[in-house]
C-alpha positions as CSV (number, residue, x, y, z in Angstrom):
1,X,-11.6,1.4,6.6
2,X,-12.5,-1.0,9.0
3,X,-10.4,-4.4,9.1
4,X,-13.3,-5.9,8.7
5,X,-14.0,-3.5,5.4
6,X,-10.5,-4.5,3.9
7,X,-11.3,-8.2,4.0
8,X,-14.7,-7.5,2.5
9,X,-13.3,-5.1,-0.1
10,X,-10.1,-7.4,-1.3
11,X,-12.5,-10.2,-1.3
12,X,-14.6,-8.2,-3.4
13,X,-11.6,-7.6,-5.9
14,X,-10.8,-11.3,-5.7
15,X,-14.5,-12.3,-7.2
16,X,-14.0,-9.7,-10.2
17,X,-10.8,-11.5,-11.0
18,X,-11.9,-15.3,-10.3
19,X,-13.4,-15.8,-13.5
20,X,-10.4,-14.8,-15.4
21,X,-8.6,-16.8,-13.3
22,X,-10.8,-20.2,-13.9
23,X,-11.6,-19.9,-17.2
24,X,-7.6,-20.9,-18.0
25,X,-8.4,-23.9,-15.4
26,X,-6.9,-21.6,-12.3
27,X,-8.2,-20.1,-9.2
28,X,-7.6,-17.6,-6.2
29,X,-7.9,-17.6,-2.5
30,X,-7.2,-15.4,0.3
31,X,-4.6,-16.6,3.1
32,X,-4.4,-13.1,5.2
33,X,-4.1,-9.6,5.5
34,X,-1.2,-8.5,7.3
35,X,1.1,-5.5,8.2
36,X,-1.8,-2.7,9.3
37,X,-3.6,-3.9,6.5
38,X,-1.0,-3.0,3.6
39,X,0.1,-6.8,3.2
40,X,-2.4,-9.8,1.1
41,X,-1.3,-12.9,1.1
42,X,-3.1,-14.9,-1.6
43,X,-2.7,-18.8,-2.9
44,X,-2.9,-19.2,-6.7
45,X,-4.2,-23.0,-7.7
46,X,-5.1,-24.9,-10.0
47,X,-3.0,-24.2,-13.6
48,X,-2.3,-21.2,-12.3
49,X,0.4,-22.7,-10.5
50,X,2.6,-23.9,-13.2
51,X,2.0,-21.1,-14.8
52,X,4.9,-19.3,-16.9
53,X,2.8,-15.6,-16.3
54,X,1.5,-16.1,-13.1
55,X,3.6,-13.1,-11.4
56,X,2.8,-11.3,-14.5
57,X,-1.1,-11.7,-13.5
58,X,-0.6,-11.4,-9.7
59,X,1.2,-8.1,-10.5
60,X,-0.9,-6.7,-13.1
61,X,-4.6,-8.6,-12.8
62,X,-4.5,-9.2,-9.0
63,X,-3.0,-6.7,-6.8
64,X,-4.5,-3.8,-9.1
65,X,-7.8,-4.7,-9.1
66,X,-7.3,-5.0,-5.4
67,X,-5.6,-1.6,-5.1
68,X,-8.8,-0.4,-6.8
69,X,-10.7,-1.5,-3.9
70,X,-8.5,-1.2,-1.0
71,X,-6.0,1.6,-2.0
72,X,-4.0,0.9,0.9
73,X,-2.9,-2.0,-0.1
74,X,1.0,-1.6,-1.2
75,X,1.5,-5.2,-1.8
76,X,0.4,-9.1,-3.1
77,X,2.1,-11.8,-2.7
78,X,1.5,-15.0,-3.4
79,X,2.3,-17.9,-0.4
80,X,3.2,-21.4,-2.8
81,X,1.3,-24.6,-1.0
């Protein structure tokens, strides 16, 4: 995959998870992909930052459905603001 087909393809996996995200009030967006394209950084806002579970659903909602589109991807982390 392209680097250009990695951003398309996580940004794909981010709009299958959005809705999830903003329907408890939160929301999702790409910073960067980094490190030969094994690295996203991602910014979780609105409640989703206060959030008690919210490395509970970057771990099991985010970076899988990513690693379902990009299985190169070994890793998600979210960058606080």
């Amino acid at each position: 995959m392209t680097a250009e087909e990695v951003r398309l393809n996580v940004e794909k996996a981010l709009d299958e998870i959005r809705p999830f995200l903003q329907s408890d009030g939160g929301d999702i967006s790409l910073l960067s992909i980094e490190e030969n394209d094994t690295l996203v950084k991602v910014q979780l806002q609105g409640a989703c930052v206060g959030c008690s579970v919210n490395q509970m659903t970057l771990k099991s909602g985010v970076e899988m459905t990513i690693k379902k589109y990009v299985p190169q991807i070994e890793q998600v982390i979210n960058i606080e603001a």
